[in-house]
N, C-alpha and C positions, 0 to 999 in steps of 0.2 A: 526358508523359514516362513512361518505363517503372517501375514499379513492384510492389513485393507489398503486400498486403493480405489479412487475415483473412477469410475466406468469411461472410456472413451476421454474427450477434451468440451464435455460442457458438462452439468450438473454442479458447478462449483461454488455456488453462490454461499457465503460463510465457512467458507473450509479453509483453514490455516493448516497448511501439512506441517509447519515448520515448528509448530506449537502442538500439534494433535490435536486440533477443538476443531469441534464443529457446532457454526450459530445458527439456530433453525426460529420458527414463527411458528406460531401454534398452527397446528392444523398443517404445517409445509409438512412435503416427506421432501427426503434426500438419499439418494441410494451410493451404496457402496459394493466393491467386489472383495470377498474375505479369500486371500490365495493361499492354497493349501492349509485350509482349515475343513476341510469336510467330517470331520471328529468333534471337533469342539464346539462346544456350549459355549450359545451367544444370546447375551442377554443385556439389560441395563440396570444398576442399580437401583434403581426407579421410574418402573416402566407409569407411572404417572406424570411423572413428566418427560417423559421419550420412550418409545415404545420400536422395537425392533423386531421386524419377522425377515427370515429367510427364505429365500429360495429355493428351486430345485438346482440341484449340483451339474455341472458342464452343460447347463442349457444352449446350445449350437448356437447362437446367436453370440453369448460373451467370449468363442475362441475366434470370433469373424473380430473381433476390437483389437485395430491394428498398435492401438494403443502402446498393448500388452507385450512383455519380455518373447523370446522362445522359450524361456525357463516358467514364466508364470503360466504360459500355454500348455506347456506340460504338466499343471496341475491342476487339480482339482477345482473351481472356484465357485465358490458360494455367491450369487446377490444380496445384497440383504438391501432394505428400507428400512430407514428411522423417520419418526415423526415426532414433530412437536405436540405433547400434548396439554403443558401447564408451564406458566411460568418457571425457571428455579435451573436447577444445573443439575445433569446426572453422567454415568462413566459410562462407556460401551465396552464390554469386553468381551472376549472369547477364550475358555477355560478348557482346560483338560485336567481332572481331576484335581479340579481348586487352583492351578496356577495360570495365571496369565500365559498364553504364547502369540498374543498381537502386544504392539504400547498402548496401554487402555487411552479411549478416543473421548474426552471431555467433550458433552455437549449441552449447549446454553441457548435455551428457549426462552427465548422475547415478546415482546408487540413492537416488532417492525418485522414488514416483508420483505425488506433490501437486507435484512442477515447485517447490520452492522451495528457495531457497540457503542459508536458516538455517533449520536443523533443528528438532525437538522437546525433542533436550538442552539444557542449557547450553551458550552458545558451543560453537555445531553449527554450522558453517558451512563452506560449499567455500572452498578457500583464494586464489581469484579473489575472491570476495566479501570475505572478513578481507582483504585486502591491502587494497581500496577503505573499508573500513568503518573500519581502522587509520588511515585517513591523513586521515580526515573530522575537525571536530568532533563531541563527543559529542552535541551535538544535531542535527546531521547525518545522524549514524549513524544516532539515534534512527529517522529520518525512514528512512533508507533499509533498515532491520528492516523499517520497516511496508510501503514500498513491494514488498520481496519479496515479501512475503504478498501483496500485496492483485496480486500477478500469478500468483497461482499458484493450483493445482487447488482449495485450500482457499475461496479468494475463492468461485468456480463450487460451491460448496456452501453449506449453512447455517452452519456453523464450528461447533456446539456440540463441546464437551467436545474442546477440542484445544487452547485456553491453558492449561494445568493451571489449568482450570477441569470441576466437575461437568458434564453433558449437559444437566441440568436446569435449568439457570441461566443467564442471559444473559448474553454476556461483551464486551461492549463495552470493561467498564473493565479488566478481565482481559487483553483485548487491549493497551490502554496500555499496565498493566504491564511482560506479556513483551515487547513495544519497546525498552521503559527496560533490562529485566532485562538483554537480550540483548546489546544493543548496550556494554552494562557489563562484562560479562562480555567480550564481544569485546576490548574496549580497556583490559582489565585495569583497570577503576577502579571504586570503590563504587558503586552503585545509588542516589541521595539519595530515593528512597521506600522503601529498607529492603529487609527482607527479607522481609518476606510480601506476595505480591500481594492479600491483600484489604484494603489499603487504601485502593485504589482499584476495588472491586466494586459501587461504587455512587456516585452524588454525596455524596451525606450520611455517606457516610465520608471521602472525599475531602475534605470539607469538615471534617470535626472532625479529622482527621489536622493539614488546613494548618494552624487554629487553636492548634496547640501551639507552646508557644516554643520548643520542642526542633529544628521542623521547618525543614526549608532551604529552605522558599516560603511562597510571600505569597499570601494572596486577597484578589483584585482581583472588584470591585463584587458582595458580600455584604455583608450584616447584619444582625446579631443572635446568638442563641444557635446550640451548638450543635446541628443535628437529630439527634444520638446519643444526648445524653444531655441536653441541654436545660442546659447550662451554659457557661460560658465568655459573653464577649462579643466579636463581633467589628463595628469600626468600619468604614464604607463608604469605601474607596479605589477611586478611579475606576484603570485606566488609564494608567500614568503617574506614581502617586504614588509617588516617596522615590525616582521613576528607574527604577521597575519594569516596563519594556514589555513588551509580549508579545513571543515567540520563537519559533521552531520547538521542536516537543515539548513547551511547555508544554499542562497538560491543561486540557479545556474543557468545564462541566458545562452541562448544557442542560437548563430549566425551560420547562415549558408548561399555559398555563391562569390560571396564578398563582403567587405567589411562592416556595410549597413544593412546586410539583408538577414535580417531578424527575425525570428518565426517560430521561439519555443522558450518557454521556461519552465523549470523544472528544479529538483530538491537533490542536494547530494544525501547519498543511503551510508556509504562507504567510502572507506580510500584505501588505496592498497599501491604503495608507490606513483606512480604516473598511470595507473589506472585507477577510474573512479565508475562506478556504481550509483547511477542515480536513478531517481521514484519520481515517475510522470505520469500530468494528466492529461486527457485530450488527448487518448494514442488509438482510438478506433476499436478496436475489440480484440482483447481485453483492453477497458479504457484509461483503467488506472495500472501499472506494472514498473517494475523493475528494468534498467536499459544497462548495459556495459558501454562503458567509454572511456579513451583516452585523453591524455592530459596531452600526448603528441599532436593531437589530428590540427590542421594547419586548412585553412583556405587559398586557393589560388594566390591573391598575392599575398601569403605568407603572415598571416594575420590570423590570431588563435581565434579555432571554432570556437572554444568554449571559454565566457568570460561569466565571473561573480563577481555577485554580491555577496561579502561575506561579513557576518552579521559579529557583530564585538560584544553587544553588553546579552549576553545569552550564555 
């Protein structure tokens, strides 16, 4: 069946396949391959704000795209470019005698060139976005803060020094943060990690944060003191204990080697029995993406990789 699809494994910057949209900048183009559609009329509903030309058909160049199916090689494939050319939103579709035969491809032309819908401010975000983000769960939200980013120009870079975080520093947990910040600030309600983001700029903050009574989450399978200042004690709750499961947007501190050796945090996406799905930052390129993991994986001496913080008044 007829369809579009990304050329190769880069050009990706604003393209949610998962949603069909694609976010462009005025004046950006972004190119697409239309597979067996050499028939169809393709056009935009408002070529003033995104303006679409085609190619020529099986240019030798797009059956060398090891990308590509054997089935999609077998067909016909059109390139096409779109371009931003005005604020606003229009459809991209491909018709044969009035009916759609792609999923028409939304696309949302901005003033940003990182192609993403929640900005750099506070609650900076296109108002297509705050509509869907208002009407979420705040854990939700959470989740769909990060999924911006993680479709946008920024992913297709290193990220450094763009959470109001330093250049120098590595911002995986800086990334949680501004999720949480954002998405709070979007839906007008407190941030339950406060107001500065470094306390979550590392595990072993993360960790002496959750360990205060003051705080509105629980960590689940640590123990001992704190690695901040070496005080406090904290008892080992699995999973489950006092009714505490994991959630979307809870954060997820990741140890390897052995018990103190700490080197990631990260956001759960999903859960799916003892497997879990989580959205990281600081992962080299692409910098923000999706990871599979287990709730099994264990370290040498037997001490769970993956320990949360999992957040309660959210």
């Amino acid at each position: 069946m007829a369809h579009l699809r990304k050329p190769g494994t880069g050009d990706l910057a604003g393209f949610d396949s998962t949603r069909n949209l694609q976010i462009l900048a005025i004046n950006q183009r972004t190119n697409f391959y239309l597979v067996a559609g050499a028939d169809l009329n393709v056009f935009t509903d408002d070529d003033s704000c995104a303006a679409v030309v085609a190619g020529k058909s099986d240019a030798a160049a797009i059956k060398k795209d090891g990308t590509l199916s054997a089935w999609e090689k077998s067909q016909e494939i059109r390139p096409l470019s779109v371009v931003g050319k005005s604020l606003g939103s229009t459809t991209l579709r491909a018709q044969l005698d009035g009916r759609d035969w792609i999923a028409p491809l939304t696309i949302r032309v901005l003033n940003d060139k990182t192609c993403r819908q929640v900005g750099k401010a506070t609650a900076q975000v296109t108002p297509e976005l705050r509509s869907e983000i208002q009407s979420l769960s705040l854990r939700d939200a959470v989740i769909r803060v990060a999924e911006d980013q993680m479709h946008s120009a920024i992913s297709q870079s290193r990220g450094f020094g763009v959470y109001d975080m330093d250049a120098s520093l590595d911002w995986c947990g800086g990334f949680a943060y501004w999720c949480w910040n954002q998405a709070c600030a979007i839906q007008g309600v407190e941030n339950p990690f406060g107001s500065s983001n470094t306390v979550l700029w590392s595990p072993q903050r993360a960790i002496h944060w959750a360990m205060q009574d003051t705080t509105p989450a629980q960590l689940l399978r640590y123990k001992g003191i704190s690695p901040m200042d070496g005080k406090g004690r904290q008892e080992y709750r699995e999973i489950g204990w006092n009714g505490y499961e994991l959630r979307r947007g809870d954060v997820v501190l990741l140890r390897d080697g052995h018990a103190a050796g700490w080197k990631h945090i990260c956001m759960v996406h999903s859960v799916d029995g003892r497997a879990i799905v989580t959205i990281d930052g600081n992962q080299g390129l692409p910098s923000i993406k999706q990871v599979n993991r287990s709730l099994e994986d264990k370290l040498p001496d037997g001490s769970a990789k993956l320990v949360f913080v999992a957040v309660m008044r959210a």
